[in-house]
N, C-alpha and C positions, 0 to 999 in steps of 0.2 A: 658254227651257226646252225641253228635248228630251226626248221620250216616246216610244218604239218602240212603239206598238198591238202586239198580237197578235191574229193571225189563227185565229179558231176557228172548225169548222165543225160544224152537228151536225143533226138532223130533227127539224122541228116536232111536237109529241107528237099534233095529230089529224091531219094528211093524210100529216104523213110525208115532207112536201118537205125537200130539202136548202137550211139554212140558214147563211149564212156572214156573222158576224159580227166586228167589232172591239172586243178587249176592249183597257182601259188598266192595263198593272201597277202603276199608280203608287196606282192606288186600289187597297188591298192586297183588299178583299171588298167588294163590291156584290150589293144583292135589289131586281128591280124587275119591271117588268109592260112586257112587249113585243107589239104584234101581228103574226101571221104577215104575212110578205109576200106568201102564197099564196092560206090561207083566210082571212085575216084576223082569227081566233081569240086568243085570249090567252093569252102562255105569260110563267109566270113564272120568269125566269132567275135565277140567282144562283151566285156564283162565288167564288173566293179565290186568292189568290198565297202564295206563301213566296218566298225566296230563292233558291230552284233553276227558279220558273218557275210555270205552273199546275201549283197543288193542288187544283182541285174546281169539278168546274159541273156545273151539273145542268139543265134545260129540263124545267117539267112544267106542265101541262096545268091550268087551272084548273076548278072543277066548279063548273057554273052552275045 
């Protein structure tokens, strides 16, 4: 089974570093909890696909 990743890039919501990530189209929306690779903080990503490609990702900042 063959799945092209896509390559998304975007800043972590507390320090602002640039982060490049691999999403999978195959999973048409995914929401989960990632930590920065920077500050190590927690950002909760969450995304969607349609047919034409990415439709929505957003990276936000959880409040603790």
């Amino acid at each position: 089974m063959n799945h092209d990743l896509f390559d998304y890039t975007f800043f972590c919501p507390y320090c602002n570093a640039t982060i490049s990530m691999l999403l999978d189209p195959s999973t048409k929306s995914q929401a989960y909890i990632e930590d920065c690779e920077v500050c190590c903080n927690p950002i909760e990503i969450s995304y969607k696909f349609n047919e034409d490609g990415l439709e929505f990702f957003q990276a936000n900042s959880i409040e603790q």
